[in-house]
C-alpha positions as a printed Julia matrix, in Angstrom:
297×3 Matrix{Float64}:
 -17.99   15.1    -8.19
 -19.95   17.57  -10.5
 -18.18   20.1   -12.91
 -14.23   19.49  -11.11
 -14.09   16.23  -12.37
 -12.79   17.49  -15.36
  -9.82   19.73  -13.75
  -9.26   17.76  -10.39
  -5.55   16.76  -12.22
  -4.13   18.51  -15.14
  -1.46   16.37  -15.22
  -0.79   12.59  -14.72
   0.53   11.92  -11.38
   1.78    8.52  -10.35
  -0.29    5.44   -8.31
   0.16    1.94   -7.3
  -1.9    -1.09   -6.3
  -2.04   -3.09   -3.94
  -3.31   -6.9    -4.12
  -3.56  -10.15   -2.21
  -2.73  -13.72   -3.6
  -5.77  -15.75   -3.52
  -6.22  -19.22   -2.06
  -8.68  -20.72   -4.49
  -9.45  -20.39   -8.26
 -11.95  -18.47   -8.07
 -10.1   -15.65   -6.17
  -7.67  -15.98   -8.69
  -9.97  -16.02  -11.66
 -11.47  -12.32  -10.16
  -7.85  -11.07   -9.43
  -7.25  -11.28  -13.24
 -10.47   -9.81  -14.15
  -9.85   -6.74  -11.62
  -6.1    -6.65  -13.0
  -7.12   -5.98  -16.45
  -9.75   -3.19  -16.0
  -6.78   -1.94  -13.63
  -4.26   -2.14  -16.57
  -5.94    0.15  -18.91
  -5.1     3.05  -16.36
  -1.25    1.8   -16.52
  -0.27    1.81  -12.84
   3.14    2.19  -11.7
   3.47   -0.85  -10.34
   1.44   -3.57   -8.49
   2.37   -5.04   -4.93
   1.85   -8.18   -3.68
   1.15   -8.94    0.28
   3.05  -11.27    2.29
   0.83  -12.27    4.95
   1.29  -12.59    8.8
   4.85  -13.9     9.1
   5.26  -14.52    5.59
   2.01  -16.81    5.18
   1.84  -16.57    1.81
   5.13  -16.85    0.99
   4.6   -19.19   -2.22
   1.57  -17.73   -3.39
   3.25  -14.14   -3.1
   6.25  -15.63   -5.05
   3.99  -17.24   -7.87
   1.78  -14.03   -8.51
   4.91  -11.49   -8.71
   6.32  -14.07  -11.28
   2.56  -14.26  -13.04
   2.28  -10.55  -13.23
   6.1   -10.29  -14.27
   5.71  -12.62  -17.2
   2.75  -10.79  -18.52
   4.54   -7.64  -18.11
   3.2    -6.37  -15.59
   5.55   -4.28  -13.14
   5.12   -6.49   -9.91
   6.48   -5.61   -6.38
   6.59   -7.9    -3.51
   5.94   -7.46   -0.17
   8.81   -8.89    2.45
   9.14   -9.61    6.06
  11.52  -11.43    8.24
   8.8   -13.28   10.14
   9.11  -16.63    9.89
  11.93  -16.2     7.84
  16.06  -17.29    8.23
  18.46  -15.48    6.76
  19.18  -18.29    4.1
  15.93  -18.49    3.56
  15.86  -14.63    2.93
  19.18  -14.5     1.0
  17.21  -17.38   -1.68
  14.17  -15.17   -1.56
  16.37  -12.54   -2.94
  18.27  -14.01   -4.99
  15.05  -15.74   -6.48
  13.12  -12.38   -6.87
  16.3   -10.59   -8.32
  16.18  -13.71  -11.0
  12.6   -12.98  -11.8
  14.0    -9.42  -12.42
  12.05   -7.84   -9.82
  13.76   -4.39   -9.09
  11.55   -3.47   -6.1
  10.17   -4.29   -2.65
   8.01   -3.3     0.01
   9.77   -4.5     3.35
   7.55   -4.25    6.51
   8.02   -5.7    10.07
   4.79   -7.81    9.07
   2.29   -9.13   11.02
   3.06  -11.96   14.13
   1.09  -15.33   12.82
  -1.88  -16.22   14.6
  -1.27  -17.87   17.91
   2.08  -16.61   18.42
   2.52  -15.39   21.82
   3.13  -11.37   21.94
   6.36  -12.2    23.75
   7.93  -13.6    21.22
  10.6   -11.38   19.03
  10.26  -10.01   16.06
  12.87   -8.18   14.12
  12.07   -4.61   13.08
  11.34   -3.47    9.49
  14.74   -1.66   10.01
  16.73   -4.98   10.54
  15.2    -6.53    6.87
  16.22   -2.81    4.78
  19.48   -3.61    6.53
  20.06   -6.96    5.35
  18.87   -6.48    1.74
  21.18   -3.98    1.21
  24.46   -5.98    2.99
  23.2    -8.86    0.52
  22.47   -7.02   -2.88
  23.62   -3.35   -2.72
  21.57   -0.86   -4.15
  19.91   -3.64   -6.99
  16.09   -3.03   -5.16
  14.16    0.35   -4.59
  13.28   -0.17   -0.7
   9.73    0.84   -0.15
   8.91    0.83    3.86
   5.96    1.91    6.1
   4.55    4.71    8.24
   1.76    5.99   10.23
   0.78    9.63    9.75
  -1.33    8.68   12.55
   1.3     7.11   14.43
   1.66    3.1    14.92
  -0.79    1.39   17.15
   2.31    0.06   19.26
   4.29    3.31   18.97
   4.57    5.2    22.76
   4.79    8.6    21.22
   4.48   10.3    17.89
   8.81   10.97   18.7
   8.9     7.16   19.14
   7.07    6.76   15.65
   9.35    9.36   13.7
  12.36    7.86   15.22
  11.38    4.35   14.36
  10.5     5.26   10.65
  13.54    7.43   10.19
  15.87    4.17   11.15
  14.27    2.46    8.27
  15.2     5.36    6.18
  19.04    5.96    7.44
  19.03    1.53    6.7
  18.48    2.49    2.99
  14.63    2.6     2.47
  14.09    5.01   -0.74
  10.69    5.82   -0.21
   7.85    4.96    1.9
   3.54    4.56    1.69
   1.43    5.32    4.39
  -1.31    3.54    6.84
  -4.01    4.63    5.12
  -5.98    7.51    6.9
  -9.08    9.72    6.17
  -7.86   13.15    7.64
  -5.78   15.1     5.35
  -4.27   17.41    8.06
  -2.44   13.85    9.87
  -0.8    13.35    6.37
   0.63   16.73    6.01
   1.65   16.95    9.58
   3.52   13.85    9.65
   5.32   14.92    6.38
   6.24   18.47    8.46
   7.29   16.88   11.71
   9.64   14.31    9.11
  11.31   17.1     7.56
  11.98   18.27   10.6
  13.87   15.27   11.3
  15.89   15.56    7.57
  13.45   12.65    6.39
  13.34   13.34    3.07
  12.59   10.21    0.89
   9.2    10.54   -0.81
   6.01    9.25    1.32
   3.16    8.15   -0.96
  -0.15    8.11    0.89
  -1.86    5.1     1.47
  -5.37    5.36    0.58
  -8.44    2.66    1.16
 -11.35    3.06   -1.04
 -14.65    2.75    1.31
 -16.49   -0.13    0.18
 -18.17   -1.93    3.76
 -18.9     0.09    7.22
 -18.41   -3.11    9.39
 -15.17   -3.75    7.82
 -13.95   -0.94    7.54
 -14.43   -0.33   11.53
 -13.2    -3.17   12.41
 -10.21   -3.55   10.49
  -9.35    0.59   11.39
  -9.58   -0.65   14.99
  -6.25   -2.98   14.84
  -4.47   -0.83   12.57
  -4.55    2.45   14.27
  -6.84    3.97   11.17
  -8.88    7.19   12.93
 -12.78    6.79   10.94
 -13.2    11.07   11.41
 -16.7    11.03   13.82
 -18.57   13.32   10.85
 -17.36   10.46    8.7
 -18.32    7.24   10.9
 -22.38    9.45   11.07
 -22.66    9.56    7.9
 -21.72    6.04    6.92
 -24.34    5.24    9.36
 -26.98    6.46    7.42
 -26.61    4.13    4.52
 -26.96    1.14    6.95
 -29.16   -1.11    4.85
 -28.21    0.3     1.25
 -24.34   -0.24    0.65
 -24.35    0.57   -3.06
 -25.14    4.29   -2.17
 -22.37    3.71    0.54
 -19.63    2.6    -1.98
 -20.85    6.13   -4.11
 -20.38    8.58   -0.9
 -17.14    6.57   -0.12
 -15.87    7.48   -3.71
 -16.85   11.01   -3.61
 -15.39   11.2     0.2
 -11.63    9.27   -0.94
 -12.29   11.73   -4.39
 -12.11   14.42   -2.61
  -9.24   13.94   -0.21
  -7.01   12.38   -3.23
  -7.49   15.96   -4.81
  -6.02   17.28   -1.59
  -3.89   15.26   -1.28
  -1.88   15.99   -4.7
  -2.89   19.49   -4.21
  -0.88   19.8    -1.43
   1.91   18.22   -3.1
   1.32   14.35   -1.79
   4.18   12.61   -4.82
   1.29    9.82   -5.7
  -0.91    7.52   -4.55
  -0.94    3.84   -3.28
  -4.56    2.06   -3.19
  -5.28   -0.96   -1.07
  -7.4    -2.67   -3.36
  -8.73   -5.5    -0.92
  -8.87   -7.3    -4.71
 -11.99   -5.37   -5.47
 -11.83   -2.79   -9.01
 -15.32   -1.2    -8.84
 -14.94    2.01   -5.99
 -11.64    1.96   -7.14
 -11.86    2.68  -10.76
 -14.39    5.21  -10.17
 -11.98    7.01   -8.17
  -9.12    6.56  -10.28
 -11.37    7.94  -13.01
 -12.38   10.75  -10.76
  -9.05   11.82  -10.41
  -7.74   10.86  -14.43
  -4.71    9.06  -13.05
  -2.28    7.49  -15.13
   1.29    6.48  -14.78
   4.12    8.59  -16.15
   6.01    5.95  -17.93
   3.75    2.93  -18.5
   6.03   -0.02  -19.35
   3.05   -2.94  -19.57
   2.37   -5.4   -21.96
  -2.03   -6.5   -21.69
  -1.86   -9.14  -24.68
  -0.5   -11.4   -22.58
  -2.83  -10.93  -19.69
């Protein structure tokens, strides 16, 4: 990043993590070694996926509690698939117990093998419900697509979709993640034209694997940028100097991104520290108010 390293932020600026509950013990064993290099730069919080229709429901539930009792600020990820609304209302009720004061709700993902005809409630219908059930105890986190939803008609369609989440009592939101700047700040225009005006975080995915990355862009609607797709083709056969251009390319558009006024930062961590840390060093992001506790970790 040469000489701006040093003045990319003159300030700290918030970010947020995102993680996955392992299946085995050794996932688990390199989720707490990735957790507490992550600590040292005191993120706001860290979130914990659901899965496709709430898949990992228990192992979501155990690792908020886990990170909660070693005082770590843990956030849970929540979906109505798969889900009744007892089931929900215990979920809540559970979480609130744990003294969990924040969620990210999503539609979520239809399970494997479910046919495409079968319903699933909106992201709007779950912000809904948690607030009929427990009034304004959670911050509502919610998604949207700067580069619109891969099932969205229109970009209209997209705002109006996301902006019914809001008006259901969402108090923020964190994007897709996306590698063109200019989709980020248009989305944000096009939403205040619409009186959207909850703070969007951008989502951002450190590039760590070309074939992955590809594929997984594919089903989530994630535009690679052409100039960006070339030149990850050149490191074909050498993926360390890939992960290095990926964290001076993500480097770069975090800096523009908070230049430009972007309120913080959410990284999809994919469980992995190393890109990551280098670009949270890159950018000398910290939390505002850390509130954690590492002797217990």
């Amino acid at each position: 990043m040469g000489e701006s390293k040093t003045n990319i932020i003159e300030k700290a600026r918030p970010f947020s993590v995102e993680m996955f509950p392992p299946r085995t013990s050794e996932g688990m064993s390199k989720l707490d070694s990735v957790v507490r290099v992550l600590q040292r730069f005191q993120p706001e919080y860290l979130s914990v996926t659901y899965g496709a229709g709430g898949a990992t429901k228990q192992g979501t539930r155990d690792l908020v509690r886990s990170f909660l009792e070693r005082g770590i600020n843990a956030v849970p990820h929540l979906s109505f698939g798969g889900t009744t609304d007892e089931e929900m209302r215990m979920i809540l009720d559970e979480y609130r117990e744990f003294g969990v004061g924040r969620l990210v709700v999503l539609r979520g993902d239809m399970p494997s093998g479910i046919g495409s005809l079968a319903q699933q409630p909106h992201a709007s219908d779950l912000v809904q419900f948690i607030r009929a059930e427990t009034g304004e105890h959670f911050h509502i986190d919610v998604a949207c697509y700067p580069e619109t939803h891969p099932e969205s008609k229109s970009v209209i369609t997209d705002i109006h979709y996301f902006k019914k989440k809001v008006k259901a009592g969402a108090n923020s939101a964190i994007t897709q993640y996306f590698y063109n700047v200019d989709a980020y700040f248009e989305f944000i225009s096009q939403c205040q034209k619409e009186d959207i005006d909850v703070p969007i975080v951008p989502g951002i995915m450190p590039i760590t694997n070309k074939a992955s990355l590809i594929k997984f862009s594919s089903v989530c609607g994630a535009e690679i940028p052409r100039w960006l797709k070339k030149r990850l083709e050149t490191f074909e056969n050498n993926n360390d100097d890939l992960c290095k251009y990926g964290v001076e390319v993500v480097s770069r558009m975090c800096e523009k991104l908070f230049e430009g006024g972007a309120p913080g930062l959410h990284f999809y961590s994919m469980n992995r520290s190393g890109p990551l840390i280098a670009i949270i060093e890159n950018l000398g992001l910290s939390a505002v108010s850390p509130q954690y506790n590492l002797e217990n970790f």
